[in-house]
Structures are given as structure tokens and as C-alpha cells.
ZADO-1210 file (C-alpha; in nm, 4 decimals, padded with zeros to 6 digits):
<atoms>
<atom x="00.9207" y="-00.6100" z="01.4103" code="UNK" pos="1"/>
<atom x="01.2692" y="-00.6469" z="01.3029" code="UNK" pos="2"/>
<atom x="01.3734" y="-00.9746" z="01.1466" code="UNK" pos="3"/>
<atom x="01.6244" y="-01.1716" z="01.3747" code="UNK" pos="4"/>
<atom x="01.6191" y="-01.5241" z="01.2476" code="UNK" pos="5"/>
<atom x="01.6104" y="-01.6664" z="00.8575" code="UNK" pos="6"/>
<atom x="01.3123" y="-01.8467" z="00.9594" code="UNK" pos="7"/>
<atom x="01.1273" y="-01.5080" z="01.0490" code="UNK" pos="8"/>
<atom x="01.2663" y="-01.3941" z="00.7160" code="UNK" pos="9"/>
<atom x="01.0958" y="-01.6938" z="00.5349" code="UNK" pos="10"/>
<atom x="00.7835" y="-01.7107" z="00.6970" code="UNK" pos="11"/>
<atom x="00.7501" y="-01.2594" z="00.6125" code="UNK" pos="12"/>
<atom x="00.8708" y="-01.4028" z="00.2401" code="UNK" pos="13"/>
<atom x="00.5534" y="-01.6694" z="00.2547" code="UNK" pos="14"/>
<atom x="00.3293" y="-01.3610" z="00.3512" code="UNK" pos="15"/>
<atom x="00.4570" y="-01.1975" z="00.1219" code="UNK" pos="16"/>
<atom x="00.4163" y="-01.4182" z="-00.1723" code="UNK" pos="17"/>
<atom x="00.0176" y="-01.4841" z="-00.0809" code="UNK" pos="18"/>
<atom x="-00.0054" y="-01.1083" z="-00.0607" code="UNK" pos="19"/>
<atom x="00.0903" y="-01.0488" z="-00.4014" code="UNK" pos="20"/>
<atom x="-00.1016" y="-01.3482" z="-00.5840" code="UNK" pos="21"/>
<atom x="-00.4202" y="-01.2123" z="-00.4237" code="UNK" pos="22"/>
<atom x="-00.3376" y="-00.9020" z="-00.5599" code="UNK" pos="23"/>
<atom x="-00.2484" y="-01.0323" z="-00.8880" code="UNK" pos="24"/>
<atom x="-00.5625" y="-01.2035" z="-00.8801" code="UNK" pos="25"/>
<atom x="-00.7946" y="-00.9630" z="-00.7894" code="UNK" pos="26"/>
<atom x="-00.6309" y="-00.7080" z="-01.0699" code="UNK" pos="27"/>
<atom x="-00.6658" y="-00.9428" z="-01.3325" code="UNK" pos="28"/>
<atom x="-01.0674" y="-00.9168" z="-01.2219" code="UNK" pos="29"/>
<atom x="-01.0812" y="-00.5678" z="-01.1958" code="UNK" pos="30"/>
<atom x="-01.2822" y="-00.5031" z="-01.5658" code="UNK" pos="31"/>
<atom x="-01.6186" y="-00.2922" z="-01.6449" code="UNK" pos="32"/>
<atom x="-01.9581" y="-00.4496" z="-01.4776" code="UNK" pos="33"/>
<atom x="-01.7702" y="-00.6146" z="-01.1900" code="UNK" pos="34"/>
<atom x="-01.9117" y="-00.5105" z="-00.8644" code="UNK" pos="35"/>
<atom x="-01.6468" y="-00.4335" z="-00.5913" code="UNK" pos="36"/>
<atom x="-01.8059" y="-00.6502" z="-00.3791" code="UNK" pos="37"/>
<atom x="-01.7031" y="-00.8914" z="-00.6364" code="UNK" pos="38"/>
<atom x="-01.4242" y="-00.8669" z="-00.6823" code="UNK" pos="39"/>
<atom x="-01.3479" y="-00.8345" z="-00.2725" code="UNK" pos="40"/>
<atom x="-01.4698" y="-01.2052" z="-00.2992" code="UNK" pos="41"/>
<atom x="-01.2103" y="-01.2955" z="-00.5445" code="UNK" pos="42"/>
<atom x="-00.9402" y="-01.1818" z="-00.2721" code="UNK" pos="43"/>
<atom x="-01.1039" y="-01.3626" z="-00.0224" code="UNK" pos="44"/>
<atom x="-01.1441" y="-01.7154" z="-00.1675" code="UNK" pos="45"/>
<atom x="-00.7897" y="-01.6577" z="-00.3003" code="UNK" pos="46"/>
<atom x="-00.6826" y="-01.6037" z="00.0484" code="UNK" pos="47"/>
<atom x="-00.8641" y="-01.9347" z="00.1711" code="UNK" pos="48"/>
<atom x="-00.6763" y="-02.1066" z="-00.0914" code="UNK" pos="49"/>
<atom x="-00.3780" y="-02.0165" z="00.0421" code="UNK" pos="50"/>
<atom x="-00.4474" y="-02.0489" z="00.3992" code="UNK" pos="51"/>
<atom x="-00.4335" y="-01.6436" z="00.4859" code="UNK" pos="52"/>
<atom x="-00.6592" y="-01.4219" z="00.6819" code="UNK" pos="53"/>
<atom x="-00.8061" y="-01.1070" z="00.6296" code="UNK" pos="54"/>
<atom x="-00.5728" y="-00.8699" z="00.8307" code="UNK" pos="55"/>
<atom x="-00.8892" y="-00.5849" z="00.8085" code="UNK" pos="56"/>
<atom x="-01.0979" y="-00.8737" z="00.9117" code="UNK" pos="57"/>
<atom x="-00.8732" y="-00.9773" z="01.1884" code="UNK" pos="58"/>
<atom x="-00.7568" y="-00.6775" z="01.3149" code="UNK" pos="59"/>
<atom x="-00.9742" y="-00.3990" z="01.2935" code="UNK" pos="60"/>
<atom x="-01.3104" y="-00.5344" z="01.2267" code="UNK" pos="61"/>
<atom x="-01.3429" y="-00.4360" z="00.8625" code="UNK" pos="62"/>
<atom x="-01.6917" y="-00.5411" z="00.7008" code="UNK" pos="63"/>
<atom x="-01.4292" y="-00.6996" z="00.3770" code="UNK" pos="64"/>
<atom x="-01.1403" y="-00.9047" z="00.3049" code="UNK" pos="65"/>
<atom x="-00.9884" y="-00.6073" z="00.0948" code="UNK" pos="66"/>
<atom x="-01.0273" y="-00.2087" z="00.0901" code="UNK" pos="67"/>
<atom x="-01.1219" y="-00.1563" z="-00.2471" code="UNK" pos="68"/>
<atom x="-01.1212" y="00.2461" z="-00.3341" code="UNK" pos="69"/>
<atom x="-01.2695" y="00.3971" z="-00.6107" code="UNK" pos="70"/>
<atom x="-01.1431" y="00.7470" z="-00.8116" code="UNK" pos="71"/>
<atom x="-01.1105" y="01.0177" z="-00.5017" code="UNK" pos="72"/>
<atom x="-01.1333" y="00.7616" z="-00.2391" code="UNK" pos="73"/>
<atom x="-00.8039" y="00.7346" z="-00.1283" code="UNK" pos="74"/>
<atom x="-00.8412" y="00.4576" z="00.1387" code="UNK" pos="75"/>
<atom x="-01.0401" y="00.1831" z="00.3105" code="UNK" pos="76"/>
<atom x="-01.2724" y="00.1722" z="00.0639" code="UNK" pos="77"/>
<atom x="-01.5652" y="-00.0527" z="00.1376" code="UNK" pos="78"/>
<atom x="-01.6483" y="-00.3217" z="-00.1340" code="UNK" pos="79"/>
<atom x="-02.0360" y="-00.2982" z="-00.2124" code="UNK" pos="80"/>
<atom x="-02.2776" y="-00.3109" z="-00.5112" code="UNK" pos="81"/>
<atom x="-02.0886" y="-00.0423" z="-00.7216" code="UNK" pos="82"/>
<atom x="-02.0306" y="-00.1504" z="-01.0326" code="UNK" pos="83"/>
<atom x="-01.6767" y="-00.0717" z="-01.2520" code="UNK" pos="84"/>
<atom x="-01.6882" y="00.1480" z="-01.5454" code="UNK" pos="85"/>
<atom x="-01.4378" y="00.1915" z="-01.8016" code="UNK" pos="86"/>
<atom x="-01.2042" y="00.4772" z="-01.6879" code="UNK" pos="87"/>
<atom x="-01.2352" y="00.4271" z="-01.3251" code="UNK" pos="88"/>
<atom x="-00.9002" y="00.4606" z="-01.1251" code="UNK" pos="89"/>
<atom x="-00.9018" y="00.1804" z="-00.8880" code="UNK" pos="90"/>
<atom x="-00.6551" y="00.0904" z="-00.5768" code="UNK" pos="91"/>
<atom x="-00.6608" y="-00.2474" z="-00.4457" code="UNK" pos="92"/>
<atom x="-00.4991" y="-00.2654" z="-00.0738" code="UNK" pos="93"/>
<atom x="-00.4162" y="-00.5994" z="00.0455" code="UNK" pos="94"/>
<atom x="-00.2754" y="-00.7263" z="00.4178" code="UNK" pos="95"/>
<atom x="-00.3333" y="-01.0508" z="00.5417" code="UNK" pos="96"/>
<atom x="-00.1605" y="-01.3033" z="00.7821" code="UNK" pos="97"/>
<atom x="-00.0045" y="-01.6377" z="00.7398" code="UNK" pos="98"/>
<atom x="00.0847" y="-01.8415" z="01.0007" code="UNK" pos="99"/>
<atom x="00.1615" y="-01.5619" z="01.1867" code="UNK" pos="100"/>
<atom x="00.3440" y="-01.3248" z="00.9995" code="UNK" pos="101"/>
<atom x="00.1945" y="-01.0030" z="00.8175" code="UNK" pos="102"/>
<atom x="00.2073" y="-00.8821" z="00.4623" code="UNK" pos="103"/>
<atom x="00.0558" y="-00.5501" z="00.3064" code="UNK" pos="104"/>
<atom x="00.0676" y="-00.4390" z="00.0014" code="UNK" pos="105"/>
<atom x="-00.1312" y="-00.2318" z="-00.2274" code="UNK" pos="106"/>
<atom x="-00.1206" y="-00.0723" z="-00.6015" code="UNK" pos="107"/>
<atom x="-00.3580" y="00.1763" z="-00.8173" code="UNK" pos="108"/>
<atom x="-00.4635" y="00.1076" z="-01.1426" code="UNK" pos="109"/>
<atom x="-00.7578" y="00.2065" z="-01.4143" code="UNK" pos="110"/>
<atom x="-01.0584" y="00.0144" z="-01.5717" code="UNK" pos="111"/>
<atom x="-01.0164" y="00.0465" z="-01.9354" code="UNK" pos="112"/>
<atom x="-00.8562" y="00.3102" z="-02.0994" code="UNK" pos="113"/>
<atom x="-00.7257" y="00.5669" z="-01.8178" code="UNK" pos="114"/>
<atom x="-00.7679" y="00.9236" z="-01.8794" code="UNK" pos="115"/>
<atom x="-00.4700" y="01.1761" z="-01.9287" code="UNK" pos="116"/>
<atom x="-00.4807" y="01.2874" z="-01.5503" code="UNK" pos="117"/>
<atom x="-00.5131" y="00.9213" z="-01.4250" code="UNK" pos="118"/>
<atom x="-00.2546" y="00.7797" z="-01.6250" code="UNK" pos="119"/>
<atom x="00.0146" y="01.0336" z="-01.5021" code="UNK" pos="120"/>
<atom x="-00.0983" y="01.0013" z="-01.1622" code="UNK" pos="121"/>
<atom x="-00.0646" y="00.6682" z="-01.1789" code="UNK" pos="122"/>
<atom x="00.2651" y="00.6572" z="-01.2904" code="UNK" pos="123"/>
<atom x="00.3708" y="00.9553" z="-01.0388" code="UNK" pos="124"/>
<atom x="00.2546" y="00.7031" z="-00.7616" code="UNK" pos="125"/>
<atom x="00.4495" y="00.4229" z="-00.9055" code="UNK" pos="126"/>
<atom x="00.7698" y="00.6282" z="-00.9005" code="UNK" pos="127"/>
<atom x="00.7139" y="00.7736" z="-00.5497" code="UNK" pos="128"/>
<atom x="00.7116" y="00.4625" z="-00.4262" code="UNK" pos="129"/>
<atom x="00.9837" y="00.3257" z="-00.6049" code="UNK" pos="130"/>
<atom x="01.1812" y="00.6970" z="-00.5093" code="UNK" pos="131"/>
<atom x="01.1026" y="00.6220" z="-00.1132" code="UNK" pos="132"/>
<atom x="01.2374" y="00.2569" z="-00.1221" code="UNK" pos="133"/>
<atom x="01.5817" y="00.3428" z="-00.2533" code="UNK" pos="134"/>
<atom x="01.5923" y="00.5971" z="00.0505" code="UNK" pos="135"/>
<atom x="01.6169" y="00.3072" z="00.2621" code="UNK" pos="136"/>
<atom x="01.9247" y="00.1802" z="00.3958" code="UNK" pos="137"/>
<atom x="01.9736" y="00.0283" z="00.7591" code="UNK" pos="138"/>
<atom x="02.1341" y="00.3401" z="01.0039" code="UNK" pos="139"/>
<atom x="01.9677" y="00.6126" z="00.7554" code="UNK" pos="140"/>
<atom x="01.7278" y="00.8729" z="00.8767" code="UNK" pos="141"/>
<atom x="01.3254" y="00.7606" z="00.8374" code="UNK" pos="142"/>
<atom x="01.2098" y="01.0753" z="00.6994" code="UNK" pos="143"/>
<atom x="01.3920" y="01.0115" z="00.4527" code="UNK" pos="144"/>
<atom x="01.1364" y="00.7985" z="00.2787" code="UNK" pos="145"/>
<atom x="00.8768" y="01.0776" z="00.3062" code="UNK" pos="146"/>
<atom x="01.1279" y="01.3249" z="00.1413" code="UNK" pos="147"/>
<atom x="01.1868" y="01.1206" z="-00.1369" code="UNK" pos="148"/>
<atom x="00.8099" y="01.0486" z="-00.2248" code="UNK" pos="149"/>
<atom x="00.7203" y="01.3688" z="-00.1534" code="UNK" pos="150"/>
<atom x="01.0079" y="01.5094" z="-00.3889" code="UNK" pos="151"/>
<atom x="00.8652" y="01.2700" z="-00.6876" code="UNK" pos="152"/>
<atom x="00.5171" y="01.3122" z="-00.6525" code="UNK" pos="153"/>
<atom x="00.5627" y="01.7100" z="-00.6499" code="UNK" pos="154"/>
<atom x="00.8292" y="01.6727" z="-00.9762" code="UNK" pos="155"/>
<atom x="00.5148" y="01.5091" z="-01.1567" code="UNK" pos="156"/>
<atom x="00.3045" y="01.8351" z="-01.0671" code="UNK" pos="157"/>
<atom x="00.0661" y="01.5882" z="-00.7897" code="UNK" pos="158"/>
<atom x="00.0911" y="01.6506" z="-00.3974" code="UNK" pos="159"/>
<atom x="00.1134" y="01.4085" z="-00.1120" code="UNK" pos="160"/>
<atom x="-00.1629" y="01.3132" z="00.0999" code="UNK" pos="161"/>
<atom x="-00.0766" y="01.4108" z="00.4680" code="UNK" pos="162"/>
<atom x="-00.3104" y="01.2607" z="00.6835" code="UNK" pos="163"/>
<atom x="-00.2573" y="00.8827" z="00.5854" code="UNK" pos="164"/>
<atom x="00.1153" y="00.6782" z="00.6278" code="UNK" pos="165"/>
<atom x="00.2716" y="00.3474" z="00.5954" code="UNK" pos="166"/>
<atom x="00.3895" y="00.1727" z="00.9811" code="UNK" pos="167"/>
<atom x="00.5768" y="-00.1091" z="01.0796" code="UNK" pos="168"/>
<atom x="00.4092" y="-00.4625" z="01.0940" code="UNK" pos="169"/>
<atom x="00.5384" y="-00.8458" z="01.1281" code="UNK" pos="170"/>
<atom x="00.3814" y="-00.9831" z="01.3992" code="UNK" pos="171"/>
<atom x="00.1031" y="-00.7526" z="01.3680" code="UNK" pos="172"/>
<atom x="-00.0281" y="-00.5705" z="01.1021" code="UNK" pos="173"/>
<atom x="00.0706" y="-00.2550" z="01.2570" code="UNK" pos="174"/>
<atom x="00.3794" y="-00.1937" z="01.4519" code="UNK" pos="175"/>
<atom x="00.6433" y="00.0657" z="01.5547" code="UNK" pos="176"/>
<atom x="00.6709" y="00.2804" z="01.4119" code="UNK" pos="177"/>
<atom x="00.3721" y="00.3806" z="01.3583" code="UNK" pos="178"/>
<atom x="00.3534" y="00.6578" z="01.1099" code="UNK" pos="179"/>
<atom x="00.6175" y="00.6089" z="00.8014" code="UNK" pos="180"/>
<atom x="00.5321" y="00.9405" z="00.6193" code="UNK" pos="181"/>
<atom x="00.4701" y="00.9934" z="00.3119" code="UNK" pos="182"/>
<atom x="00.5889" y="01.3533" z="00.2924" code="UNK" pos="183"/>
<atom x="00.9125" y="01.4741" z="00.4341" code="UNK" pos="184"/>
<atom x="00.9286" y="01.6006" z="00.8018" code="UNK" pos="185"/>
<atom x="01.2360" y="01.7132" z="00.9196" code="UNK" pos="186"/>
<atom x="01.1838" y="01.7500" z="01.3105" code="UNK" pos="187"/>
<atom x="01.1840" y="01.3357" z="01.2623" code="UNK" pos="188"/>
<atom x="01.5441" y="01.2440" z="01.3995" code="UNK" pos="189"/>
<atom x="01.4545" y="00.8378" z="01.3982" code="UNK" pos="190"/>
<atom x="01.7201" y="00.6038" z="01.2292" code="UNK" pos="191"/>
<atom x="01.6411" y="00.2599" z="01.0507" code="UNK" pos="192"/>
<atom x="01.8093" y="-00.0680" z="01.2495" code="UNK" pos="193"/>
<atom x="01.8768" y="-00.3863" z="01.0436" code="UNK" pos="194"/>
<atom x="01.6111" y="-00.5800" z="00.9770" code="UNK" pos="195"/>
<atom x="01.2840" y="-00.3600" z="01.0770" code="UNK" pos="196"/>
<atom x="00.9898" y="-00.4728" z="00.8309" code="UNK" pos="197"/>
<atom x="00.8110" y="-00.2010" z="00.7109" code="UNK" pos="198"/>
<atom x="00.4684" y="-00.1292" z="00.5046" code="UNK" pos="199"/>
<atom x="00.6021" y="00.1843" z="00.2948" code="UNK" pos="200"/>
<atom x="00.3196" y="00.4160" z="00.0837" code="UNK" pos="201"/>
<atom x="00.2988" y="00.7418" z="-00.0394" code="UNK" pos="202"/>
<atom x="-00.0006" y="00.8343" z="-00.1339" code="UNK" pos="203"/>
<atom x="-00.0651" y="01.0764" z="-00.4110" code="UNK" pos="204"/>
<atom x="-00.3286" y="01.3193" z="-00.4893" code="UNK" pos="205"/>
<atom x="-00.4055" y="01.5795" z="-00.7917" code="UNK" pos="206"/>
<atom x="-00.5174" y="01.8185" z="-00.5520" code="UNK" pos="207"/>
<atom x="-00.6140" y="01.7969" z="-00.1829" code="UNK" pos="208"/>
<atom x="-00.3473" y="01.7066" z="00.0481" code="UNK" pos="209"/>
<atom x="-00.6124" y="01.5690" z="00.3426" code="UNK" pos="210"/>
<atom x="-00.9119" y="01.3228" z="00.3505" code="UNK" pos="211"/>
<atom x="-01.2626" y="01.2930" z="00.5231" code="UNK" pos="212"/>
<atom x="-01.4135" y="01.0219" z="00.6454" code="UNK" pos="213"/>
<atom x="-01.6821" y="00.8888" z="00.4367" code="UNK" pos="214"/>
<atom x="-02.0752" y="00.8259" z="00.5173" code="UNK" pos="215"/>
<atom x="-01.9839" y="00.4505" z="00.5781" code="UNK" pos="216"/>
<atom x="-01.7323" y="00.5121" z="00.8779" code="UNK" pos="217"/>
<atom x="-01.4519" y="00.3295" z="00.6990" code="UNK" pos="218"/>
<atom x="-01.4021" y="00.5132" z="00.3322" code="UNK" pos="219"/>
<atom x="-01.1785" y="00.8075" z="00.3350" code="UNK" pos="220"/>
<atom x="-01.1975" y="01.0687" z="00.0469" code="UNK" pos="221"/>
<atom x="-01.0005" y="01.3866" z="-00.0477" code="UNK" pos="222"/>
<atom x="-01.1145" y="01.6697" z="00.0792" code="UNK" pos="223"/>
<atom x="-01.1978" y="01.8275" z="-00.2729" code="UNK" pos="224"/>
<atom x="-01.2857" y="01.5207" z="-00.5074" code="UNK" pos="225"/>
<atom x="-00.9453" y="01.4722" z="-00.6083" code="UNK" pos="226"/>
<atom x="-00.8328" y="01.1879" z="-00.7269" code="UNK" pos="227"/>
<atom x="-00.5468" y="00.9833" z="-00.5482" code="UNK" pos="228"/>
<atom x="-00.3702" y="00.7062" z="-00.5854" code="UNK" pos="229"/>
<atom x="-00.1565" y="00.4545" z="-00.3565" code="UNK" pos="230"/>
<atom x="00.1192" y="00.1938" z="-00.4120" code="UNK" pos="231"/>
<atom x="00.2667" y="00.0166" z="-00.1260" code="UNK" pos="232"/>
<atom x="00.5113" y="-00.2384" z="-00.0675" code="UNK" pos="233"/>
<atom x="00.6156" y="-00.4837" z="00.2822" code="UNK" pos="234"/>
<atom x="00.9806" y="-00.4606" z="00.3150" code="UNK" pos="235"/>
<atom x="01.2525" y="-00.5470" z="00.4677" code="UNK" pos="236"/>
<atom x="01.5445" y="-00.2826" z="00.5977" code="UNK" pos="237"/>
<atom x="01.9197" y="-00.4161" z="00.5332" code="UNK" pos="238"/>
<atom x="02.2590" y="-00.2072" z="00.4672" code="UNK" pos="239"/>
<atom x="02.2349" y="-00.2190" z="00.1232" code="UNK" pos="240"/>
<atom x="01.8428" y="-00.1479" z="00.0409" code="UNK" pos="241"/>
<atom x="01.4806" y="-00.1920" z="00.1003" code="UNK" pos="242"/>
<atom x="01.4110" y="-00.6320" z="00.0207" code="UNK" pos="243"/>
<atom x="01.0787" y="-00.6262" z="-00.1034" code="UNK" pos="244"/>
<atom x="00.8535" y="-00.8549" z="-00.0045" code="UNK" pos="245"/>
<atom x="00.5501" y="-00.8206" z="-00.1327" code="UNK" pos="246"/>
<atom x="00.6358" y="-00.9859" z="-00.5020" code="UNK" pos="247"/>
<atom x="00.6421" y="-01.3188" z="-00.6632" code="UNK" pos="248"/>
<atom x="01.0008" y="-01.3298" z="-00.5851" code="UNK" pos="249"/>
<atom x="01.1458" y="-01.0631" z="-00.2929" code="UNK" pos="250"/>
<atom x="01.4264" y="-00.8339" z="-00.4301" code="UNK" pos="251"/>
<atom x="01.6760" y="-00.5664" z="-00.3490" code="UNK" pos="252"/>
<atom x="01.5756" y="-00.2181" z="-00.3967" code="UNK" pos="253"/>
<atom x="01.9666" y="-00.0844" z="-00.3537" code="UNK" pos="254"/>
<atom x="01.9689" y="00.2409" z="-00.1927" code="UNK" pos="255"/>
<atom x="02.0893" y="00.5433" z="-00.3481" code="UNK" pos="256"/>
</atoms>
């Protein structure tokens, strides 16, 4: 959607908010012995508390409140018995909707003490993301937030994953347009209007650039064991920046 009232704006902020204390929450929970089935229901009663749905629930028919993804699975991750070890590299995705309005966001992070590789991939993800928000900038071109992430992730020594993309969302949890790419293709002409909301994340791999859909139907794993990560904010697209949503308190990612 694109924002064109202050009370849209408030209501995505609301979503927002909730988004990130559920992630907060569920982070804080993420230690060895905890089952991600778990800690799925620490995201769930946290959104109860705060009156939000499950957007995988709601919209797609996800058997969990949360995707919780383990080492090389990149996405959709299905919380189950599996139990957290020290070292594990761990990405939490959360979307859910509040009165209405849609908020996704997501972040990668390890059990414990990370290892070398983890730890720089983690901080390669963390800096694509932060690379493909100050790309934004109402009337700019939208592959310009793959080429930035893309750029980053490959500076670190990592690739891109290919197959998977952030969208649009608001009133839905995914809009137009519906593939925000995390890698940088130029035959994509499309320019950013004022206001569009958008779910932006690169994800980033040590290896394969593709995925495969796991035994469960939902999981999806790199190709070659890899491991990945993925951060991802909801923003918000103005002529100065990317406003982040999907924080305590929204701010201005100016663009460069």
C-alpha cells in the first residue's frame, strides 16, 4: 500500500511496534535447550498480549505463529521439537496484523558463542540491509535496493540468495510489488512513489545462491548446506529515506 493519511501512518507505526517487541521477546529466549517450538510459543502469547495475529497463521496457513530457521535453513522454518545448541545461527521472522495493518520484520542471530563464519555473516547481513535502506528515496529506481545489498554482501566475501525477496504489504501482508530483490537486476525500470510500505530483506548466504524446499513443505534450505542469514525491516518510502518501522521507535534511514 502506500500511506495516504497520518492515521494509516500510525496504525503501520502500532504494527510496527508489536512486531518488534515480539521479536525482542522471542530473542531474549532464544538460549541452549529451548525447543523452537518453544520459543514459537513465546511469540505467540506475546502477540495475544498485544492484540496481533499471526500473519503466517492468517494468511497462508502456516502450522506456527513465527518461521523459526535454523543454520542453512534460510526461510519458513517450522518450529518443532529441535532443541538449541550453543553455536547455532538462528533467524527469527516475524509478521503479524493489528487492527488491520501489517508489520514484518525479521533478524539472524547465534546461540552462544557464534563461530568465525557465523559471526561475519551475521554482520554482512546486518550491513546489507542497512546498505539497501539508504538506497531508498521516493522517485528512485527499485533495483536499487537489490544493488546495494547485493554490493555489501559480496564486499564481505558472502553471496545473495536469489530465489527469495522482500514485497510490499499494509493492508496485506503481501502487496505490490511483489518481489523487492535482494540482488541487483537491471532490466527492473520501476520507480518508488511517496509513501509505498515496503518489507525490505536481503538474504545472505556463504555459498549457494538458491534454496530447496524442505521435507516439511514449508522449510526452505540452501541448496549446498550453506549457511544464510536474513534481516528485514517494514518501511516506509519518503523523499528523504526509508522510515523504519519495525523498531521501538520508527526512524529515518536518510538516503545516500
Amino acid at each position: 500500500m502506500s500511506i495516504e493519511t497520518l492515521a494509516e501512518l500510525e496504525a503501520l507505526k502500532a504494527a510496527g511496534r508489536a512486531a518488534a517487541e515480539v521479536m525482542e521477546g522471542m530473542r531474549a529466549a532464544a538460549r541452549p535447550g529451548v525447543t523452537t517450538a518453544e520459543l514459537d510459543g513465546v511469540g505467540a502469547r506475546a502477540m495475544a498480549r498485544l492484540g496481533a495475529r499471526s500473519a503466517p497463521i492468517r494468511d497462508a496457513g502456516f502450522p506456527a505463529a513465527t518461521c523459526i530457521s535454523v543454520n542453512d535453513c534460510v526461510a519458513h522454518g517450522v518450529p518443532g521439537p529441535r532443541r538449541l545448541r550453543s553455536g547455532d545461527l538462528v533467524n527469527v521472522d516475524v509478521s503479524l496484523e493489528l487492527d488491520g495493518f501489517y508489520a514484518d520484520t525479521g533478524a539472524s542471530f547465534t546461540v552462544g558463542a557464534p563461530s568465525e563464519l557465523a559471526g561475519r555473516l551475521c554482520e554482512a547481513g546486518r550491513q546489507a540491509l542497512h546498505s539497501a535502506l539508504g538506497s531508498i528515496r521516493s522517485g528512485g529506481r527499485l533495483n536499487r535496493i537489490g544493488l546495494a545489498a547485493e554490493r555489501t554482501a559480496r564486499a564481505h566475501g558472502f553471496t545473495v540468495i536469489r530465489d527469495l525477496c522482500g514485497h510490499g504489504l499494509g493492508r496485506a501482508l503481501r502487496e505490490e510489488p511483489s518481489d523487492v530483490f535482494g540482488y541487483y537486476e537491471p532490466r527492473d525500470l520501476r520507480r518508488l512513489p511517496e509513501g509505498l510500505v515496503l518489507a525490505v530483506e536481503p538474504f545472505v548466504s556463504s555459498g549457494a545462491e538458491e534454496t530447496r524446499v524442505d521435507d516439511d513443505g514449508w522449510s526452505l534450505r540452501t541448496t549446498d548446506g550453506a549457511l544464510a542469514v536474513q534481516f528485514e525491516h517494514t518501511v516506509v518510502v519518503t523523499d528523504r529515506g526509508a522510515l523504519v518501522l519495525t523498531v521501538p521507535e520508527p526512524f529515518l534511514v536518510e538516503a545516500t
